[in-house]
C-alpha positions in Angstrom: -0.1 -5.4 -26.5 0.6 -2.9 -29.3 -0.5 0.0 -27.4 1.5 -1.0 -24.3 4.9 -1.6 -26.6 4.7 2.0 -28.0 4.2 3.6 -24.1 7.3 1.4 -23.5 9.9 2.9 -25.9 9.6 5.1 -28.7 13.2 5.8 -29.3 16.6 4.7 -29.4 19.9 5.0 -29.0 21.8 8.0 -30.9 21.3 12.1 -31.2 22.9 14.6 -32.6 22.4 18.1 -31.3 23.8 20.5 -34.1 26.6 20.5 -36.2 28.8 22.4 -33.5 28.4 19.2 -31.2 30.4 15.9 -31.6 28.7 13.0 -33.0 26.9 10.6 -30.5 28.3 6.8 -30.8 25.9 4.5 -31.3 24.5 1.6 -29.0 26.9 -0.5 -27.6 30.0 1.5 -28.6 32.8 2.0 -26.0 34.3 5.2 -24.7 37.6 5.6 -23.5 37.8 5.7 -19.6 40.8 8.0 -19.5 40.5 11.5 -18.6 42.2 13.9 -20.8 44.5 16.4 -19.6 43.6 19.1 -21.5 40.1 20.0 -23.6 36.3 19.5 -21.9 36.4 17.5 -18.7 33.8 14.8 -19.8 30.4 13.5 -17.2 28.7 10.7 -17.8 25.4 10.4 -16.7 23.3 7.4 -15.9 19.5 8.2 -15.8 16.1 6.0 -15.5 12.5 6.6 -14.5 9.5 5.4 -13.2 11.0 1.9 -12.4 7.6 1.5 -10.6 9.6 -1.2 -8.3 10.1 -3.7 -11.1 12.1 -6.5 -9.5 11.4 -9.1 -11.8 11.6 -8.5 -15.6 7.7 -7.4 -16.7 7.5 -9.6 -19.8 7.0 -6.5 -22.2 9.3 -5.4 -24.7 11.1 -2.2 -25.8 11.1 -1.1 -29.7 13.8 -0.2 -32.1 13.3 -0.1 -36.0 14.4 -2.6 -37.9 15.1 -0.6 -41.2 12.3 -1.4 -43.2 9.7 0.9 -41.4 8.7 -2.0 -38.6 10.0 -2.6 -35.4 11.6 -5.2 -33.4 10.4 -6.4 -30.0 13.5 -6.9 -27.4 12.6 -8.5 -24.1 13.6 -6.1 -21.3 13.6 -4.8 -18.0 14.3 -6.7 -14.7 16.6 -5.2 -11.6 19.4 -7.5 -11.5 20.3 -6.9 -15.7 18.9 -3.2 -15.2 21.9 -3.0 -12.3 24.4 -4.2 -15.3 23.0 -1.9 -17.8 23.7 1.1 -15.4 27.8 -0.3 -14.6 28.0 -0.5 -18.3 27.2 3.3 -19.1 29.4 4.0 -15.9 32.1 1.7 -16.7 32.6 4.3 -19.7 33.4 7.6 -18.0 36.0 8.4 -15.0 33.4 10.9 -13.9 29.5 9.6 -13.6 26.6 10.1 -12.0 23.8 8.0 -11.5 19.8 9.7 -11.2 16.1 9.0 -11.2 13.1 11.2 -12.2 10.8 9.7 -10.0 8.6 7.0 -9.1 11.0 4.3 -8.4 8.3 3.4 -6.1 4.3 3.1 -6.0 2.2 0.6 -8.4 4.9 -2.0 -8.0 4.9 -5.4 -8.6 3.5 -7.5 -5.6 6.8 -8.8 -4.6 7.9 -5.4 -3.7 4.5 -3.8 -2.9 3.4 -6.5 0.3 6.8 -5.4 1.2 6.1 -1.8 1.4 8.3 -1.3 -1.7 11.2 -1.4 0.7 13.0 -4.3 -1.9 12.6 -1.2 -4.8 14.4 1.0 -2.6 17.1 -1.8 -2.1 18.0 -2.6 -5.6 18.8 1.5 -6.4 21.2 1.0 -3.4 23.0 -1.3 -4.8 22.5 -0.5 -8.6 24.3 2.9 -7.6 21.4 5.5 -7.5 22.6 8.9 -6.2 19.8 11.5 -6.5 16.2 10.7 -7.2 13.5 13.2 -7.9 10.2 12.4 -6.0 7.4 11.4 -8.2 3.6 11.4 -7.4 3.6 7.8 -6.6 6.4 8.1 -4.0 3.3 9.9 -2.0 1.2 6.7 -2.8 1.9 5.7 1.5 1.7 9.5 2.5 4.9 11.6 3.6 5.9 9.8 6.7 6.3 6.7 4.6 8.1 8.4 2.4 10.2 9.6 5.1 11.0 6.3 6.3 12.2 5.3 2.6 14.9 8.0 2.9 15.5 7.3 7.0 15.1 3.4 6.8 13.7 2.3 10.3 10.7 -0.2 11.0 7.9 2.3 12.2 4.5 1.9 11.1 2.8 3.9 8.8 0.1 1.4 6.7 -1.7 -1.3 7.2 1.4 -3.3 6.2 4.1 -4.4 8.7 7.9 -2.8 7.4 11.1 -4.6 7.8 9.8 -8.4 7.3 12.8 -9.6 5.6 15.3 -7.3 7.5 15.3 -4.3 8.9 15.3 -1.7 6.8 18.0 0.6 6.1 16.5 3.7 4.1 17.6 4.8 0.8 21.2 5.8 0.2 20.8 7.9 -2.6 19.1 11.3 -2.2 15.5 12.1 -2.6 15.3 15.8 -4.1 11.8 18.1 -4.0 12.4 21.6 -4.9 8.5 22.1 -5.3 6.8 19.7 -2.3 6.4 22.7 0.3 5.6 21.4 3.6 3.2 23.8 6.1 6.1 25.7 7.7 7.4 26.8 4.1 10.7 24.5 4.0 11.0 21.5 1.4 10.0 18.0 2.3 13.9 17.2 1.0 16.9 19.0 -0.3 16.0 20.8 -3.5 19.1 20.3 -5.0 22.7 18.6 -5.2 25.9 19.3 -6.4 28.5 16.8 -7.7 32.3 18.1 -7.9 34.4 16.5 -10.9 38.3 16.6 -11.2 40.7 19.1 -9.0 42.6 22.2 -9.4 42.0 24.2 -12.7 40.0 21.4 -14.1 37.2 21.0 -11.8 33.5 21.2 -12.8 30.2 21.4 -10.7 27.2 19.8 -11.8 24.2 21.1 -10.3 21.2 18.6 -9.9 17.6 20.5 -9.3 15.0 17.4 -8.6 10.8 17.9 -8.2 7.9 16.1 -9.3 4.6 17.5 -11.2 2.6 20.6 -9.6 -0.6 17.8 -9.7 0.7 15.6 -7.2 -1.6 16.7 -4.7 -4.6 15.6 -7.2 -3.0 12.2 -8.1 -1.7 11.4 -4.1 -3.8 10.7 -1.3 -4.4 14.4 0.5 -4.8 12.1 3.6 -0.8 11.7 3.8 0.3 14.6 2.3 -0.1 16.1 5.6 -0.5 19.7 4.4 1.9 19.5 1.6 1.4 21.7 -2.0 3.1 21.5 -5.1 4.4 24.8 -6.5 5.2 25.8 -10.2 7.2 23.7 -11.5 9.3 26.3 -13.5 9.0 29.3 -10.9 10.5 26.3 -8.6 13.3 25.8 -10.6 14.3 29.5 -12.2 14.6 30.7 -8.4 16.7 28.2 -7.5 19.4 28.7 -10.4 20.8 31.8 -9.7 22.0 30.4 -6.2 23.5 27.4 -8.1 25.4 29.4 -10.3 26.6 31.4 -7.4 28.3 28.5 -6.2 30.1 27.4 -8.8 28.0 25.0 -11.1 29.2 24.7 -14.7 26.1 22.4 -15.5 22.8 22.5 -14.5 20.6 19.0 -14.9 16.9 18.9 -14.0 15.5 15.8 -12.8 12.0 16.5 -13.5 8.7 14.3 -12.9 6.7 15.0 -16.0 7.1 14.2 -19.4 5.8 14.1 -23.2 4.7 11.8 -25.8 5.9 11.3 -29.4 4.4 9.9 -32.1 6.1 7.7 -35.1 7.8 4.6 -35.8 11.4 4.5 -33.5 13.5 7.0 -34.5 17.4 6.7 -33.2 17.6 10.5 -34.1 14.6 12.6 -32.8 11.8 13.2 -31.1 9.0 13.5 -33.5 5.8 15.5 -32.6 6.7 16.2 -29.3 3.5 16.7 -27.7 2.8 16.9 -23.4 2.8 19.1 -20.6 6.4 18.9 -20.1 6.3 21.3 -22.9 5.0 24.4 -21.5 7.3 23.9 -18.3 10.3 23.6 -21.2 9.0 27.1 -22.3 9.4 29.2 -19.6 12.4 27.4 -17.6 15.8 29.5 -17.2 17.8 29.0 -20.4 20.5 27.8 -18.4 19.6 24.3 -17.5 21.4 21.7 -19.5 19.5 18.7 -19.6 16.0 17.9 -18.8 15.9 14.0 -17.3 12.2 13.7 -17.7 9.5 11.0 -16.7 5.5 10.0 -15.7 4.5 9.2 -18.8 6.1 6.2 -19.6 7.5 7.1 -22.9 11.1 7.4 -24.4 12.9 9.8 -26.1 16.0 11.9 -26.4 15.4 15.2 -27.6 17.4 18.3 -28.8 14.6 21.1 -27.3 16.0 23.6 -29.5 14.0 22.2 -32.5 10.8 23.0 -30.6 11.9 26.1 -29.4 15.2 28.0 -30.4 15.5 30.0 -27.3 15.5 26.7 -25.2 18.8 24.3 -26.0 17.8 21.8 -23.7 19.0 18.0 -24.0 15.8 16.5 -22.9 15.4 12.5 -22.2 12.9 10.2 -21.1 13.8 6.1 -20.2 10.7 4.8 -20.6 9.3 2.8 -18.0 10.1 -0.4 -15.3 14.2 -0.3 -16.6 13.3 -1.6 -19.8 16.0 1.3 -20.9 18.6 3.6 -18.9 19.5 6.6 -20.8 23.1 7.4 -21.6 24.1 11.2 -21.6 27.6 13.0 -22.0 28.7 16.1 -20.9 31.3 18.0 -22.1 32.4 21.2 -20.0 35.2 23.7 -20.8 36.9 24.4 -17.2 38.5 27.2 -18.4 34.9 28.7 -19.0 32.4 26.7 -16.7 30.1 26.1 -19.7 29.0 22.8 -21.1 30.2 22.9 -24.4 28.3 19.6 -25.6 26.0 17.6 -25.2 24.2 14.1 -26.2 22.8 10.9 -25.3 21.5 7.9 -25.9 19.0 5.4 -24.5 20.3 1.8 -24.3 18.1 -0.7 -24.0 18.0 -3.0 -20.9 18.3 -6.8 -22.6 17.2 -9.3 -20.8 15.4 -12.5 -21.3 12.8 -14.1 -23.3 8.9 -14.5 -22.6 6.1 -16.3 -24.0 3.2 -14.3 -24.6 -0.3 -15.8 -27.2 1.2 -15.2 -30.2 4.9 -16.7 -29.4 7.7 -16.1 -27.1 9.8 -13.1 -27.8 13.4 -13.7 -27.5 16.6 -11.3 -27.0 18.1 -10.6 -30.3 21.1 -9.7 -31.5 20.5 -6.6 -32.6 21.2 -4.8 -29.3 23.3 -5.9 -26.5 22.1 -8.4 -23.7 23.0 -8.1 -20.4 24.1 -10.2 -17.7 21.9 -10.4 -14.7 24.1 -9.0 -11.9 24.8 -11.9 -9.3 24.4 -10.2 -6.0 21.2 -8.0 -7.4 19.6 -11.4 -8.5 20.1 -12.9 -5.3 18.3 -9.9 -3.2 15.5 -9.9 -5.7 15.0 -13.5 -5.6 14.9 -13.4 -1.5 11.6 -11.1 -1.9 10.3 -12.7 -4.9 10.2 -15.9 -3.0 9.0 -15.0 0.4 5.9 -13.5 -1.9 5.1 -16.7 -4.0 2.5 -17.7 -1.2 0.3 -14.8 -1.4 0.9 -14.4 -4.8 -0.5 -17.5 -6.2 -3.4 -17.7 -3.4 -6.7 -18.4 -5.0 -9.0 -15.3 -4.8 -12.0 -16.1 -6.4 -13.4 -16.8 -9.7 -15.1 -15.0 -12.9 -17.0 -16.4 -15.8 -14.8 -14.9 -18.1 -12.2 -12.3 -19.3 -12.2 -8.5 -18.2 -10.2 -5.8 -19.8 -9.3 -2.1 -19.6 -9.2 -1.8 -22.8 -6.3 0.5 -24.5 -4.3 0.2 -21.3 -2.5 3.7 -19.7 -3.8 5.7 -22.6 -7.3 5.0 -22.5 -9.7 7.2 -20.6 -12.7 4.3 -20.4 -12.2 1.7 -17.7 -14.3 -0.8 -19.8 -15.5 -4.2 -18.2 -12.6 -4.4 -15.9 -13.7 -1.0 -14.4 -17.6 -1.5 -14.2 -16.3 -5.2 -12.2 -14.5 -3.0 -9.9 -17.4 -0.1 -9.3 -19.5 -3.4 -9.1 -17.2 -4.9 -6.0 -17.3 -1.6 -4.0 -20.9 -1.3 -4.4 -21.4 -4.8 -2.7 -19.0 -4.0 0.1 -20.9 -0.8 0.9 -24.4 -1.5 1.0 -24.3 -1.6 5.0 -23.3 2.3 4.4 -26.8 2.9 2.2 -24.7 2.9 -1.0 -26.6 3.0 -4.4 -23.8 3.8 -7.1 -20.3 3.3 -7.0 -17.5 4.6 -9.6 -13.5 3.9 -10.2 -11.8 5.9 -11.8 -9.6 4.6 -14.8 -6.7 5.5 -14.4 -6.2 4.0 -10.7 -6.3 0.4 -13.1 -3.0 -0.5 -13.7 -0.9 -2.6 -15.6 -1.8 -5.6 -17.1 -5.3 -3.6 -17.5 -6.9 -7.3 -17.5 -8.2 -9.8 -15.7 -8.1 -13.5 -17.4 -8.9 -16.3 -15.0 -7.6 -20.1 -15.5 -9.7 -22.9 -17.6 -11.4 -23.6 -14.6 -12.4 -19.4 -13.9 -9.8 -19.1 -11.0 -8.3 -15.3 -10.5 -5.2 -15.5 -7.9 -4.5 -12.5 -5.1 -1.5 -11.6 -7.7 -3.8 -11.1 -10.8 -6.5 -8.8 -8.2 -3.3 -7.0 -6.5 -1.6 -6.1 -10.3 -5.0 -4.2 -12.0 -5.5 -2.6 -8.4 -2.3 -2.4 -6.3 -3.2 1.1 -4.3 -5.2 -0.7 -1.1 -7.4 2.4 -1.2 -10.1 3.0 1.7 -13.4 3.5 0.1 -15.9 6.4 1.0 -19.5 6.3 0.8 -21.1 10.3 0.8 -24.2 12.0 -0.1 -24.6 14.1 -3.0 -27.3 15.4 -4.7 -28.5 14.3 -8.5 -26.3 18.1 -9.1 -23.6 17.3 -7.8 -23.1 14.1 -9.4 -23.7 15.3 -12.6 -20.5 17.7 -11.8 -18.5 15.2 -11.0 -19.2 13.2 -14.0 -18.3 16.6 -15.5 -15.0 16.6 -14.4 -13.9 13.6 -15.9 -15.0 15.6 -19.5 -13.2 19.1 -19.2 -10.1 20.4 -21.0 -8.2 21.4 -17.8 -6.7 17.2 -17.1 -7.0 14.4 -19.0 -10.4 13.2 -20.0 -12.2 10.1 -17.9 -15.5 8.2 -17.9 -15.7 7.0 -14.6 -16.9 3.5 -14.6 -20.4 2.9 -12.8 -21.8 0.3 -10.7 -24.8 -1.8 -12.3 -27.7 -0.5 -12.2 -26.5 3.1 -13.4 -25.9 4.6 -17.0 -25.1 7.7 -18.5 -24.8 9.9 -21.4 -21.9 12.0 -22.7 -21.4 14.5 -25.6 -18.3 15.6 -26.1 -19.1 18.4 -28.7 -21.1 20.2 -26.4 -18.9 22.9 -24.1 -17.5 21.8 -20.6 -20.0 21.6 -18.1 -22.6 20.6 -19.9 -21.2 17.4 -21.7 -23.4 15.3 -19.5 -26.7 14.5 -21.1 -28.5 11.9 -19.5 -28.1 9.8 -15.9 -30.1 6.5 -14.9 -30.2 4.4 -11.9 -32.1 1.8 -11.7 -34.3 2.8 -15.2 -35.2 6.1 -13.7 -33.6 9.8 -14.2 -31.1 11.3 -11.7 -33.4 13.9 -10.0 -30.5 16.9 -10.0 -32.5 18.2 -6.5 -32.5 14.0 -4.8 -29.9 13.1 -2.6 -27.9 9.9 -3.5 -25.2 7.8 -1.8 -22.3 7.4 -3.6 -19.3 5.0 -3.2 -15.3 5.8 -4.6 -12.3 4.9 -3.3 -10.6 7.0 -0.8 -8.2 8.6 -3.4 -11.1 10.0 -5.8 -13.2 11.0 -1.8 -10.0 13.1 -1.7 -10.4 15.3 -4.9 -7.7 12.5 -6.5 -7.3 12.7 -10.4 -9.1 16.5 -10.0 -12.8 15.3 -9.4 -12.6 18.2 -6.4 -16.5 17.4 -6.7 -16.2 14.1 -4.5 -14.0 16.1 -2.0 -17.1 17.2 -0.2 -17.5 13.9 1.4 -20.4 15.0 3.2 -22.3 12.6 6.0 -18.9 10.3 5.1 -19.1 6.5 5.9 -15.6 4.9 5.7 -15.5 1.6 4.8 -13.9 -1.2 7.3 -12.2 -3.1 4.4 -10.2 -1.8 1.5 -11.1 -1.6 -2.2 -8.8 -4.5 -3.0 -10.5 -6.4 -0.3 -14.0 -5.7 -1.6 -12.7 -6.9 -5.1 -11.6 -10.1 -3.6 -14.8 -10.7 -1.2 -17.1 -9.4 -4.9 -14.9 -12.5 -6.2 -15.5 -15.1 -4.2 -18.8 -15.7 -5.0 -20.3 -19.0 -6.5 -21.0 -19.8 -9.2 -18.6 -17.5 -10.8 -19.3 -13.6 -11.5 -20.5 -12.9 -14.9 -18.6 -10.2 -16.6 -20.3 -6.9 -16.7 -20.2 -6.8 -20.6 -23.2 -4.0 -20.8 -22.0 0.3 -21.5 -22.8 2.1 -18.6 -21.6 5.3 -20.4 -22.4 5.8 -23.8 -21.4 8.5 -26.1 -24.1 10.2 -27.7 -24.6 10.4 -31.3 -25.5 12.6 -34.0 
């Protein structure tokens, strides 16, 4: 639970730029909503990120210190009190605009996801979204899915039926992808936006450039990206400023899918140890930009860039994840120049009510304000949420005991929870001569556990949250080699490290101090040696059989059997065996020592 509280929040509410730059108030505080006649003309801007269609409130908390070097744990999150956060940061400027930075879709909670996340895309309507950046997981249905979310309609894309509720009326804010590049060279939507403020000699522009991560291509399913690439993320956005500034833009804002990580206790002032490959994109953008509305990792901050990097005065901000927080950011542009002239923000948490976890229930505090769900946000939510209860709560089959990814989002070993999962694809593709199976880690997702009832029950809800993609799964032929290299690929220093979690009846060796390539020491099936010149059948989802998470190794896909079911089926069917599955407690990767 610790782990998952720091990706949550790390800080809060005020920063202060530089001396030059007027003093950001603190949480709660209260701006006047008249516009001046003379001096800056003031924007407010509402931002979130990666709200991963979290109707209901996810029973996690957000952090702030609590003055004595601890932290306190505020119950947040929730659509219909996120909706009153984001009219409270409005309510405070005559001028606003409301933004995203991606993945208000994708990994969602099952009463959006049977849904086809169209409920997700229905709460930023009426919670006031105006531009959104694509994210990776808005590709998680392939583009003409995505499509649809911006079009509305009831065409078919999945293997889920649209418009069950009602039909569905598309998104009425605006998705922007400077850097998704479709086949015929144009952009999948707008790459940017401008917003006018005020009239006559005191009107300001603020431009609005929006894209997602150059990787989306390795973290999407290249089945539905339909020839789509991902340029540079800073090449994407330096050519595009020039034009903006042509046409008038005093302020540039980047709504960016990518982000960083901090480490330390909450801080209301900084961004400590700013680490991430935001940081390299930071580097080389055009000096110009203004603020930097980041996201993907989960994490919050609000950072003065500058302190990083002198030459690169960027306001940059992060709002965590599932509207636990909405970040709170003023602009203040001279119209006599066309320059911002300052900058802050803030990131208010999104209060809402209490939960009961093992240790106790966590209740709102005090300390920070609470929201008020909003009435006619509730009520939508609460149409989806029940219409879902059914499915949710269906039995799905049993296990003898608890499973666990342990170290959640940040760990790079799927643990028992993984090796069940390799175990469950395995089973379901036999019939295809499969001997091994693998999932990759970081296609677990949140709560990163499975803990059945007294009696060893697991419902469709608990399978659906650790594994909410409905993959296809793939069964190929690759040789003892090429297995080895794509074990390898999990280990080298170009992406993230991950052990790919094995199927029974295979092990392996890793050693991390040797040099990429050759980290792999030693792979088993069965009690005998990989022969690198055999030929093996091999099992992943669809997503890795795609080169997903950059194991371009299983790409090959060669003599390809697909599966009939999907991987959340096979988990189910793996399930419903009695007496109960035992937990696969055994390593099926072990680090080598000495």
């Amino acid at each position: 639970m610790a782990t998952t509280l720091r990706r949550i929040t790390r800080f809060l509410p005020t920063l202060l730029l530089a001396p030059a730059l007027a003093a950001c108030a603190g949480q709660g505080a209260i701006r006047s909503a008249a516009a001046p006649a003379t001096g800056p003309v003031t924007v407010g801007i509402a931002a979130l990120n990666d709200f991963h269609g979290a109707l209901e409130p996810p029973k996690t908390s957000a952090l702030i210190g609590d003055g004595k070097g601890g932290v306190v744990q505020i119950p947040a999150g929730g659509a219909a009190w996120l909706a009153s956060a984001l009219d409270s940061v409005r309510a405070q400027y005559p001028n606003h605009l409301t933004v995203a930075a991606g993945d208000l879709i994708g990994a969602t909670q099952l009463s959006s996801s049977l849904f086809l996340d169209e409920p997700a895309i229905g709460v930023m309507n009426r919670a006031g979204l105006e531009f959104n950046a694509v994210g990776n997981h808005e590709f998680d249905r392939g583009r003409d899915e995505l499509k649809r979310k911006q079009d509305g309609g009831c065409q078919r894309h999945t293997a889920l039926t649209p418009c069950r509720l009602e039909k569905f009326k598309g998104a009425k804010f605006g998705y922007l992808a400077a850097n998704s590049i479709e086949p015929n060279g144009s952009t999948l939507f707008p790459a940017t936006a401008i917003r006018s403020f005020g009239s006559g000699k005191r009107k300001v522009k603020v431009g609005l450039i929006g894209l997602t991560l150059k990787e989306t291509g390795d973290l999407s399913s290249r089945d539905g990206l339909k020839g789509i690439h991902f340029a540079d993320e800073a090449d994407t956005v330096n050519a595009l400023i020039p034009d903006l500034k042509a046409k008038g833009v005093s302020a540039i804002v980047l709504l960016i899918h990518q982000g960083g990580y901090t480490k330390g206790t909450p801080d209301p002032s900084s961004c400590p140890q700013l680490t991430g490959a935001i940081l390299p994109i930071l580097d080389r953008l055009d000096s110009r930009v203004d603020v930097v509305v980041s996201g993907h990792t989960h994490w919050s901050y609000v950072c003065d860039y500058a302190q990083y990097n002198p030459a690169k005065p960027f306001l940059l901000t992060s709002a965590g994840v599932m509207g636990q927080l909405v970040t709170d950011i003023t602009l203040e542009i001279d119209p006599a120049t066309q320059r911002v002239v300052a900058k802050r923000a803030r990131n208010v948490i999104v209060q809402s009510e209490g939960y009961a976890t093992r240790i106790g229930r966590i209740e709102p505090k005090d300390v920070v304000p609470r929201f008020t769900p909003r009435a006619d946000v509730a009520a939508y939510v609460g149409k989806y949420v029940d219409a879902s209860k059914v499915e949710i709560q269906r039995p799905a089959g049993s296990l003898a005991g608890e499973v666990r990814r342990p170290g959640g989002d940040s760990s790079w070993n799927g643990g028992s929870l993984g090796n069940l999962i390799a175990d469950a694809q395995l089973a379901a593709t036999r019939t295809a001569g499969a001997q091994i199976a693998f999932m990759n880690p970081f296609g677990i997702r949140a709560p990163h556990i499975l803990s059945p009832a007294a009696d060893g029950t697991l419902t469709f809800g608990q399978l659906y949250q650790v594994q909410p993609f409905t993959n296809g799964m793939v069964t190929q032929s690759l040789t003892g080699a090429e297995l080895k290299a794509a074990l390898e690929e999990g280990l080298d220093d170009h992406q993230p490290k991950q052990l790919l979690s094995a199927s029974a009846g295979f092990s392996w060796t890793y050693d991390l101090t040797r040099p990429a390539g050759s980290r792999v020491v030693a792979m088993m099936l069965d009690g005998k040696p990989i022969d690198p010149s055999a030929t093996y059948r091999v099992t992943t989802n669809s997503f890795l059989a795609n080169g997903g998470d950059s194991f371009s190794s299983l790409a090959r896909q060669r003599d390809a059997a697909i599966a009939p079911i999907t991987d959340l089926e096979a988990l189910e069917a793996w399930l419903k065996a009695t007496p109960a599955r035992a937990v696969p407690a055994e390593e099926r990767a072990v680090e080598a020592k000495g």
